[in-house]
C-alpha positions as CSV (number, residue, x, y, z in Angstrom):
1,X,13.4,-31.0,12.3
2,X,11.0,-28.6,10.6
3,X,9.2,-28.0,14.3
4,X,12.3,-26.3,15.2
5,X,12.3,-23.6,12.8
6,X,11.3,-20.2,14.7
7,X,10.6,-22.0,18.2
8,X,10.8,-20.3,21.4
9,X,11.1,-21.5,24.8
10,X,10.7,-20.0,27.9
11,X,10.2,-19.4,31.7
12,X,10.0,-16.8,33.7
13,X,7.6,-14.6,35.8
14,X,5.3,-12.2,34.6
15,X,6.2,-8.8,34.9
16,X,3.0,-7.1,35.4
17,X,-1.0,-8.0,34.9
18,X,-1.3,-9.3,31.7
19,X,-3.4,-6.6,29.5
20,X,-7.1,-8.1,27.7
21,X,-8.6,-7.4,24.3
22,X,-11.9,-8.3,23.5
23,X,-12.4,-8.6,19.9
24,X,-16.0,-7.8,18.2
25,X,-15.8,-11.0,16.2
26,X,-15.2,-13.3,19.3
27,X,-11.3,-13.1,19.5
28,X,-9.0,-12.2,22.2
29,X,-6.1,-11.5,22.8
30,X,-3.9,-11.3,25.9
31,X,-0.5,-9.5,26.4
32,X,1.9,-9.6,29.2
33,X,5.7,-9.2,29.9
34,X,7.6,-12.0,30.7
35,X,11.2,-11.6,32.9
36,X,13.6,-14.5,32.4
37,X,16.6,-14.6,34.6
38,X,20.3,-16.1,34.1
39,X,22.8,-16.4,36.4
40,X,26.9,-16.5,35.8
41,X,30.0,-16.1,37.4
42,X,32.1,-13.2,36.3
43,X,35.8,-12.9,35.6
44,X,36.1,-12.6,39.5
45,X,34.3,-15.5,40.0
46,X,31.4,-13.1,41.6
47,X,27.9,-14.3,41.3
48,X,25.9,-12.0,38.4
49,X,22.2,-12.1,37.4
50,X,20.8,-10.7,34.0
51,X,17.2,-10.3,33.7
52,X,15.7,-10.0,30.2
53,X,12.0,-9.0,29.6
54,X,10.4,-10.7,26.6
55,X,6.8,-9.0,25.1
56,X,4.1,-11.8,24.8
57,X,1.5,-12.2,23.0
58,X,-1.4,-14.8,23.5
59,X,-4.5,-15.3,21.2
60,X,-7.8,-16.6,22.3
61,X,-7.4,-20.1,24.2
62,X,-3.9,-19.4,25.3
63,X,-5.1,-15.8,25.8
64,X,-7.6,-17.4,28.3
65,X,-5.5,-19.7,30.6
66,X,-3.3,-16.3,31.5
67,X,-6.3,-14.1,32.1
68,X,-8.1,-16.9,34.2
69,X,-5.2,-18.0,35.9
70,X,-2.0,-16.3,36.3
71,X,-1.5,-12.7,37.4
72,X,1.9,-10.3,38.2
73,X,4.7,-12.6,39.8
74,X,3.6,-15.8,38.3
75,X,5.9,-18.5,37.0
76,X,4.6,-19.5,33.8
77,X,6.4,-21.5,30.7
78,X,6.1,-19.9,27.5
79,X,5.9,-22.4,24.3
80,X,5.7,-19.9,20.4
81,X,7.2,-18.4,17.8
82,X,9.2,-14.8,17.3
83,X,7.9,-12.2,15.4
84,X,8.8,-8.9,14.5
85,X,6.4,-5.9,13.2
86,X,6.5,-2.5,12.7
87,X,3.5,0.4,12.9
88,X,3.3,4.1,12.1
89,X,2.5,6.0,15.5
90,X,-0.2,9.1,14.8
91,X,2.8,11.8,14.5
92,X,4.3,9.6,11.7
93,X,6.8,7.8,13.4
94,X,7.6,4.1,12.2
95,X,8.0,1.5,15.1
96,X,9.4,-2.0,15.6
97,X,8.2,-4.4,17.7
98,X,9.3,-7.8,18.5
99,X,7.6,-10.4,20.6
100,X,6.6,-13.8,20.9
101,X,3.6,-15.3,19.8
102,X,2.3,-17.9,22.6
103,X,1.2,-20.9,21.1
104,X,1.5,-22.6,24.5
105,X,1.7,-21.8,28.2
106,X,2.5,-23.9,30.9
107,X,1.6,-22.7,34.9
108,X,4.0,-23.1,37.2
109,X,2.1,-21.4,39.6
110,X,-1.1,-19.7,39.8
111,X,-2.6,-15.9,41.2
């Protein structure tokens, strides 16, 4: 049970070309936003779609497989954990940030 505790799955398509950071100490990290969409019927019984955007975040080996191989548009499946942070910007102002932490990704298609 203990593998369920803060896990996160999903697919989608990403939103725009995922964004590179080289690292001087041989890490990298690659972030991307990922669109997931959900359809339902409304109280009319009208087709609806809702669309959420997801901010991800992939270190090193994961970090690779998107940079090599996917781009804007692709399908990928998203396997990590949620986590929330905050920063200070330079004029002072404190930040939140929540994303997910890839510790897995699966293509569904490729660039």
């Amino acid at each position: 049970m203990h593998t369920l505790i803060n896990h996160v799955q999903l697919i989608g398509n990403i939103g725009q070309e995922p964004e590179t950071t080289n690292f001087e100490n041989g890490n990298k990290v690659v972030k991307f936003s990922l669109a997931t969409n959900e359809s339902y019927r409304d109280g009319e019984g009208i087709k609806q779609q809702e669309t959420n955007w997801h901010s991800i975040v992939a270190w090193n080996g994961t970090g690779e497989v998107i940079e090599k191989y996917a781009g804007k548009g692709s399908r990928v499946g998203v396997v990590g954990k949620l986590r929330h942070r905050s920063y200070e910007t330079k004029e002072g102002e404190k930040r939140y940030v929540t994303e997910i932490k890839a510790t897995e990704v699966l293509l569904l298609d490729s660039k």
